[in-house]
C-alpha positions in Angstrom: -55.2 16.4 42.8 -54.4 18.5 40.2 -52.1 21.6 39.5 -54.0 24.2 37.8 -51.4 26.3 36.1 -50.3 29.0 34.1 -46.9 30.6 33.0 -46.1 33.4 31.5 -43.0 35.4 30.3 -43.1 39.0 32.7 -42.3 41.9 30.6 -42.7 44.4 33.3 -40.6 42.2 36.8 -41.2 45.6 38.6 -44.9 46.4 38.3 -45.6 43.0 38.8 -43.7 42.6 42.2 -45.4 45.7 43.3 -49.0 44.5 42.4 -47.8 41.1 44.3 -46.5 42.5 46.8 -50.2 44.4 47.7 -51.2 41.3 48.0 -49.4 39.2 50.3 -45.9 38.8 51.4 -43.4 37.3 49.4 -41.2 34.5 50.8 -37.7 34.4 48.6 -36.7 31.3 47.8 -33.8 29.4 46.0 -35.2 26.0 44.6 -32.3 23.9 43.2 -34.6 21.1 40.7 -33.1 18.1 40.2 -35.0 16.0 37.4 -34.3 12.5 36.8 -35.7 9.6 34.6 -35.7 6.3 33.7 -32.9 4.9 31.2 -35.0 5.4 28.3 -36.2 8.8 29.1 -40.0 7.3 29.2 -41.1 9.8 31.6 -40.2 12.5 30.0 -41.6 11.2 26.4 -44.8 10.5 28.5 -44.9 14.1 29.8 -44.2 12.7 33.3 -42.0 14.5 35.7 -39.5 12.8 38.7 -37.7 15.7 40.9 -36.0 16.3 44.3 -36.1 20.1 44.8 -34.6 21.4 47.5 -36.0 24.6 49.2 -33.2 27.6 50.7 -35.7 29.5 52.5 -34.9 32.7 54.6 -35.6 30.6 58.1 -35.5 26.9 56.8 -34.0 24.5 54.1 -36.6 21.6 53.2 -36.8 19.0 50.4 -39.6 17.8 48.8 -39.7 14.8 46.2 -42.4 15.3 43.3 -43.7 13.1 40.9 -46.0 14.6 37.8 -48.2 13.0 35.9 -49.3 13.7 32.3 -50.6 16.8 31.4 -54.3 16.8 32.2 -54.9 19.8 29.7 -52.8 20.4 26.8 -53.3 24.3 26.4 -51.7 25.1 29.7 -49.4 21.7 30.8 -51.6 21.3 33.8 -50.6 18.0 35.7 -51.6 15.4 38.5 -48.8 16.5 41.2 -47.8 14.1 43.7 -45.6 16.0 46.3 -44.0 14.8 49.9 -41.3 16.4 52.1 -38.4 14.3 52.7 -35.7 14.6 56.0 -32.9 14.0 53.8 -32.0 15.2 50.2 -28.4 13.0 49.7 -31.0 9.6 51.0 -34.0 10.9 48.6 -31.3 11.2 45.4 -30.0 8.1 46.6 -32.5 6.0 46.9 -33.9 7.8 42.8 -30.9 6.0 41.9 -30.6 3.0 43.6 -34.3 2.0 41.4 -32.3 2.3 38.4 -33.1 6.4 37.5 -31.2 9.0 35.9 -30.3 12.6 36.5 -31.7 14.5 33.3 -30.9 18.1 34.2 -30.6 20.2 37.8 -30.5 23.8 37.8 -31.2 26.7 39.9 -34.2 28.6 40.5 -34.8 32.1 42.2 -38.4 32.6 43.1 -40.5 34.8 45.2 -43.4 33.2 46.1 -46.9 34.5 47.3 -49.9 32.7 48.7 -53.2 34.7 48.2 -56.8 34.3 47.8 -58.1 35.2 44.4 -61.4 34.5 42.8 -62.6 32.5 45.8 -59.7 30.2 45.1 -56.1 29.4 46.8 -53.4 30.2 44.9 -49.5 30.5 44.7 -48.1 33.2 42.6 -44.1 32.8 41.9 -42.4 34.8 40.1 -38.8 33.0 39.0 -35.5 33.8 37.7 -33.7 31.1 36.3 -29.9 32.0 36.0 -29.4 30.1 33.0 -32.6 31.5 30.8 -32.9 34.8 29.7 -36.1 36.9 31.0 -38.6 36.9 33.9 -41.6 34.4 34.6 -45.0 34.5 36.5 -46.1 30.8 37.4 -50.1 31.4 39.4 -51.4 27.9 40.3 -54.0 26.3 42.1 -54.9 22.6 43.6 -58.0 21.6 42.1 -59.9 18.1 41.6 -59.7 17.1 37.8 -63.2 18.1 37.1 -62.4 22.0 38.5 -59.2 22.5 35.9 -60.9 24.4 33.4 -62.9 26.9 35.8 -59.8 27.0 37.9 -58.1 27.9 34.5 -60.3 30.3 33.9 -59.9 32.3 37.2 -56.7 32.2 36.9 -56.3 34.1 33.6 -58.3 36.4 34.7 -56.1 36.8 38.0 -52.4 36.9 35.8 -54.6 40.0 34.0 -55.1 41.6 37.5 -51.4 41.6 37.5 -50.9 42.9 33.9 -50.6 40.2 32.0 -52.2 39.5 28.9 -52.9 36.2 26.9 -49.7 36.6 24.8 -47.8 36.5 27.6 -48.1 33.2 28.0 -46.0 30.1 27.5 -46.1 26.2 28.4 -41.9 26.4 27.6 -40.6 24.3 30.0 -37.6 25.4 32.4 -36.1 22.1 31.8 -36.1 22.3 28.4 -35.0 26.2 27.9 -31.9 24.8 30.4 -31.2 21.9 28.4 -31.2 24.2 25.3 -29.3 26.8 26.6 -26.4 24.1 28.0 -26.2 22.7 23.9 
């Protein structure tokens, strides 16, 4: 499967948590991303992506390990996303390390997250703060087979315009790399 995504910088945080919030109901989150790689940073130079992220939740913690494929479309990063919960996020880093893989970068993400129905499609609207990097961002995504990217694309452009946000507005910079830029 595919994630079908788009980010944007926010430049109004308030009118978009209000149109969000009409909606559905958020759930606030603290993700804490840790990335890692091989030795010779081949994933990342292959666009790959290797994380643990574990989930603070109002009524639960939870871990999920994620591996990313390529980017299936170059215009908005969209990737194959390979994603499992694990019982244990000390055994999951663990074991990352024990096959030979680095830690590239970990940092701390604050996200509300909302699940909705939008264009006859599932989707997850977060909205993130990342502690480290300046400004406000609106990630919308949907799971899609390969050959629905582009329509799923499509609807949801036209769903980050429900929420006021236009075409400049978006960006395929990478929190990784805006952390790893802002630590040099």
């Amino acid at each position: 499967m595919i994630e079908a995504e788009l980010k944007a910088r926010v430049r109004e945080p308030e009118q978009v948590v209000q149109r969000l919030d009409e909606r559905a109901t958020a759930r606030v989150e603290v993700y804490r991303d840790t990335y890692y790689d091989r030795p010779d940073g081949s994933l990342e130079k292959a666009g790959e992506e290797l994380r643990v992220r574990t989930v603070h939740g109002a009524d639960d913690t939870r871990t999920v390990l994620t591996y990313k494929g390529a980017a299936v479309d170059e215009e908005s990063g969209s990737k194959p996303e390979h994603e499992t919960r694990v019982e244990d996020a000390e055994q999951a880093h663990a074991i990352l390390r024990g096959l030979g893989h680095v830690e590239l970068i970990a940092f701390e993400k604050r996200c509300r997250n909302y699940d909705f129905e939008s264009y006859g499609r599932q989707m997850l609207a977060t909205l993130v703060r990342v502690p480290e990097i300046d400004g406000t961002f609106l990630e919308v995504e949907a799971i899609v087979e390969e050959a629905d990217v582009a329509a799923a694309l499509e609807d949801i452009r036209a769903t980050l315009a429900d929420f006021g946000i236009s075409p400049e507005d978006l960006t395929t910079e990478t929190y990784t790399g805006a952390v790893a830029a802002q630590r040099s």
